[in-house]
ROMIMI-818999 format. One record per residue (C-alpha): residue in three letters; residue number from 1; x, y, z. Coordinates in steps of 0.2 Angstrom, whole numbers, padded with zeros to 4 digits. Layout:
REM residues N
+-----+-----+-------+-------+-------+
! res !   n !     X !     Y !     Z !
+-----+-----+-------+-------+-------+
! ALA ! NUM !     X !     Y !     Z !
...
+-----+-----+-------+-------+-------+
REM end
This chain:
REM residues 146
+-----+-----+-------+-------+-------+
! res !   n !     X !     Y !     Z !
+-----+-----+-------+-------+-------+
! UNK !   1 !  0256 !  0093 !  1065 !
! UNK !   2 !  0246 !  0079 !  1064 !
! UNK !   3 !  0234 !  0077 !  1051 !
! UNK !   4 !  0216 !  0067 !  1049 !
! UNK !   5 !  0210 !  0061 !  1031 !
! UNK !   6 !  0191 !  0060 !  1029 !
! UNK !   7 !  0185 !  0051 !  1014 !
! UNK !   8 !  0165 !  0050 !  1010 !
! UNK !   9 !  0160 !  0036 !  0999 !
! UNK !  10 !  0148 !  0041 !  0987 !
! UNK !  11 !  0130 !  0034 !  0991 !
! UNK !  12 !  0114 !  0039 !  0979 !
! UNK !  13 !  0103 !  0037 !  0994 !
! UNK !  14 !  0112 !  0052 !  1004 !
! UNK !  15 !  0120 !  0062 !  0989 !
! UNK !  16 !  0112 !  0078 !  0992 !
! UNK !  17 !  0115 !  0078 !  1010 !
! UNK !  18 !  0126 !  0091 !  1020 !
! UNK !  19 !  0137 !  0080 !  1032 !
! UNK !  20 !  0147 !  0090 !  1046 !
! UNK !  21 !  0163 !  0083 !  1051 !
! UNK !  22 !  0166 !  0086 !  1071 !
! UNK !  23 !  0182 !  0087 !  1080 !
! UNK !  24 !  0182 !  0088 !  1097 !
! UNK !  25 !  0163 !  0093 !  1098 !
! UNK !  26 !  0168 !  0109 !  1085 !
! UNK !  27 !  0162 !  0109 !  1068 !
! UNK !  28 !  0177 !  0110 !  1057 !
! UNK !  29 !  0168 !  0110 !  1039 !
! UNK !  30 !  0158 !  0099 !  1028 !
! UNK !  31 !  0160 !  0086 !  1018 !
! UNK !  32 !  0150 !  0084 !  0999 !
! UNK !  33 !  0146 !  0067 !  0992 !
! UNK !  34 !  0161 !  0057 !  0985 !
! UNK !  35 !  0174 !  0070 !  0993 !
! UNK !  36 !  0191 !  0067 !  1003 !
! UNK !  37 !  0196 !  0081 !  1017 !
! UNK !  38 !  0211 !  0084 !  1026 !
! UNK !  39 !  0212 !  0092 !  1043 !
! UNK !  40 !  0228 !  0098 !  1053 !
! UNK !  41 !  0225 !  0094 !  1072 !
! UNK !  42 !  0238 !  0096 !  1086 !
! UNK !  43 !  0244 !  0079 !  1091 !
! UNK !  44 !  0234 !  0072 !  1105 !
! UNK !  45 !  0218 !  0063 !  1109 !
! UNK !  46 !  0204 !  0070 !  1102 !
! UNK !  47 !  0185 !  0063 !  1097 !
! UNK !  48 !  0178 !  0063 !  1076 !
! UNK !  49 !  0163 !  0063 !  1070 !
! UNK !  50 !  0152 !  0065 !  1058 !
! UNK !  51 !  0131 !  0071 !  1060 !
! UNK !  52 !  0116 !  0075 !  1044 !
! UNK !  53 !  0104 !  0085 !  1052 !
! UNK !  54 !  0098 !  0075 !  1068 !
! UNK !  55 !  0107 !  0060 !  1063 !
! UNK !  56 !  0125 !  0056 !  1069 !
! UNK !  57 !  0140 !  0043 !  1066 !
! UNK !  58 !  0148 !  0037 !  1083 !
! UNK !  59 !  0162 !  0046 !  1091 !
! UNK !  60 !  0179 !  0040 !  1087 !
! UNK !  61 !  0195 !  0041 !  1097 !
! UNK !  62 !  0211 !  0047 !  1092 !
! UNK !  63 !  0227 !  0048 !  1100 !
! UNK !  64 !  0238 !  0056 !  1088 !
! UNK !  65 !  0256 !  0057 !  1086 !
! UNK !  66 !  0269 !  0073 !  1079 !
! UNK !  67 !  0268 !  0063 !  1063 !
! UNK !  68 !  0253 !  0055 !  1062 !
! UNK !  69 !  0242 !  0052 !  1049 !
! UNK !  70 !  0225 !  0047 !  1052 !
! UNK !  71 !  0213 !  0040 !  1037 !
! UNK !  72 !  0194 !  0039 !  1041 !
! UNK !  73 !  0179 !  0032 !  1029 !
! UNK !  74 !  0162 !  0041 !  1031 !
! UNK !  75 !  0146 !  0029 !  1023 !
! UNK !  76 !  0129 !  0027 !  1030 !
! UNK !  77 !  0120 !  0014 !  1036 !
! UNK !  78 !  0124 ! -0003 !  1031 !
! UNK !  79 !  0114 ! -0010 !  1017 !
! UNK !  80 !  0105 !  0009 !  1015 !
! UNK !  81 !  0111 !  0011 !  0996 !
! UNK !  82 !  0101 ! -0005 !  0993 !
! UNK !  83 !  0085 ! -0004 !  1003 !
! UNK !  84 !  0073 !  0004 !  0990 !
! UNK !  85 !  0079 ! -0003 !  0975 !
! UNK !  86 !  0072 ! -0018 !  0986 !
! UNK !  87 !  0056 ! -0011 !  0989 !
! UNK !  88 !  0054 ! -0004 !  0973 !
! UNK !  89 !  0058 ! -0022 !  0966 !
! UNK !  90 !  0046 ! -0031 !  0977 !
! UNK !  91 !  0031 ! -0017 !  0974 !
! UNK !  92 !  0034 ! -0017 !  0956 !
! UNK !  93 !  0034 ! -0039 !  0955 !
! UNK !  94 !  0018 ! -0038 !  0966 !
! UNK !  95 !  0010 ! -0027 !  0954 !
! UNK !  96 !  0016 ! -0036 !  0938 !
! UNK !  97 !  0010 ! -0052 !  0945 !
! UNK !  98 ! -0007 ! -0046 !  0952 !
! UNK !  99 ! -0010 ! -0038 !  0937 !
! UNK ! 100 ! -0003 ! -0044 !  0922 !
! UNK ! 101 !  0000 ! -0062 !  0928 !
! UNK ! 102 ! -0014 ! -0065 !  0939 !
! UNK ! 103 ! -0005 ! -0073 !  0952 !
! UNK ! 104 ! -0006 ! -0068 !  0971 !
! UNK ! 105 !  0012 ! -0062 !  0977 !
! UNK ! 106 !  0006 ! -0053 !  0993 !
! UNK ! 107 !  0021 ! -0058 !  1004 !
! UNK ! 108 !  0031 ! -0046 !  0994 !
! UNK ! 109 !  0019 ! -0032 !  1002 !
! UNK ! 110 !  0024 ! -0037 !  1019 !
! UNK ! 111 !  0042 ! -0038 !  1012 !
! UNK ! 112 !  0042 ! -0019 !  1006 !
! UNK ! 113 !  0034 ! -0016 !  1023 !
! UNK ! 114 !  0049 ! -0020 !  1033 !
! UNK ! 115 !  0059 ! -0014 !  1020 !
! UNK ! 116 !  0053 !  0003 !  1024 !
! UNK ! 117 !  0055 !  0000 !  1042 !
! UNK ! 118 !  0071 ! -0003 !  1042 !
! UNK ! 119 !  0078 !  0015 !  1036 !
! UNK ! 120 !  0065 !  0022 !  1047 !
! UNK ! 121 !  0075 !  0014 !  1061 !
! UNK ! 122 !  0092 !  0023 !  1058 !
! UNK ! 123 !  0083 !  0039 !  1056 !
! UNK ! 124 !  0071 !  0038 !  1074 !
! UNK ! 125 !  0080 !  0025 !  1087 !
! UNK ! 126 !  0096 !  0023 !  1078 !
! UNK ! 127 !  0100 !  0042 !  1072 !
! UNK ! 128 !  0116 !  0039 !  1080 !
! UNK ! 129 !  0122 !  0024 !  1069 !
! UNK ! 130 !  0114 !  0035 !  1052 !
! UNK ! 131 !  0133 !  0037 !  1048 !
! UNK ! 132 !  0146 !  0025 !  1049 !
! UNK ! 133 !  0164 !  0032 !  1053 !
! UNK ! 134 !  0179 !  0019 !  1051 !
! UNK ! 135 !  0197 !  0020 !  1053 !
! UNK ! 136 !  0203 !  0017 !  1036 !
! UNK ! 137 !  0220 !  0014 !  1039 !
! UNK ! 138 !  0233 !  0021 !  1052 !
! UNK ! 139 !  0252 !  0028 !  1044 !
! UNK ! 140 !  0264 !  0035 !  1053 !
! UNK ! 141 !  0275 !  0045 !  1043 !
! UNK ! 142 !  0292 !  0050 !  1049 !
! UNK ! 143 !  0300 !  0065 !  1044 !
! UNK ! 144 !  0317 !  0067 !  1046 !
! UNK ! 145 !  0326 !  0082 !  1042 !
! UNK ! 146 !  0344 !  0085 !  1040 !
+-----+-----+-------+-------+-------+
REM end
């Protein structure tokens, strides 16, 4: 059999989220927040993915071996760990310069603004790109028996 290894980094921004893992369009379990799977597949060319809610990775393609072992990284979107720490950031500097500072640091508003627009992005437009699925690494492992 081959085999298919599915690590899920752990991400605060999608830590309570239920991500399905697909294999050839079926839904062969879930993976929780900082968890690795394993799935035994028949060697062959089959399609992965990954999908939260309405919100998919892109389909991979495999073309497995007897013995092969396929290792695949789940993340979300780039840079979406860091995007309201950001937001948060710039709000909280407008306010402590407006206020306490008396200075005027209105760009930051419009800097939290598209800050906000751009995880709204990956979950209207670019729903399939919310996940990021990557080939980790490819082994082939041979077994040999006597």
């Amino acid at each position: 059999m081959a085999k298919i290894i599915i690590e899920r980094i752990s991400e605060w921004n999608n830590k309570t989220r239920e991500v399905g893992i697909y294999i050839d369009g079926k839904k062969v379990g879930t993976i929780d927040d900082g968890k690795t799977l394993e799935y035994d597949i028949e060697p062959g060319k089959h399609e992965v993915f990954a999908k939260t809610n309405w919100c998919y990775s892109q389909k991979i393609e495999l073309d497995t071996a007897e013995t092969t072992t396929t290792s695949l990284t789940l993340t979300g979107y780039k840079y979406g760990s860091w995007v309201l720490p950001i937001i948060l950031g710039a709000l909280l500097t407008y306010s402590l310069g407006k206020y306490a500072l008396n200075i005027n640091l209105f760009f930051l508003i419009k800097l939290g603004a598209i800050g906000f627009l751009y995880p709204m992005y990956f979950m209207t437009f670019g729903k399939n790109r919310y996940l990021v699925l990557s080939k980790k690494s490819r082994n082939m492992l041979q077994h040999h028996s006597a």
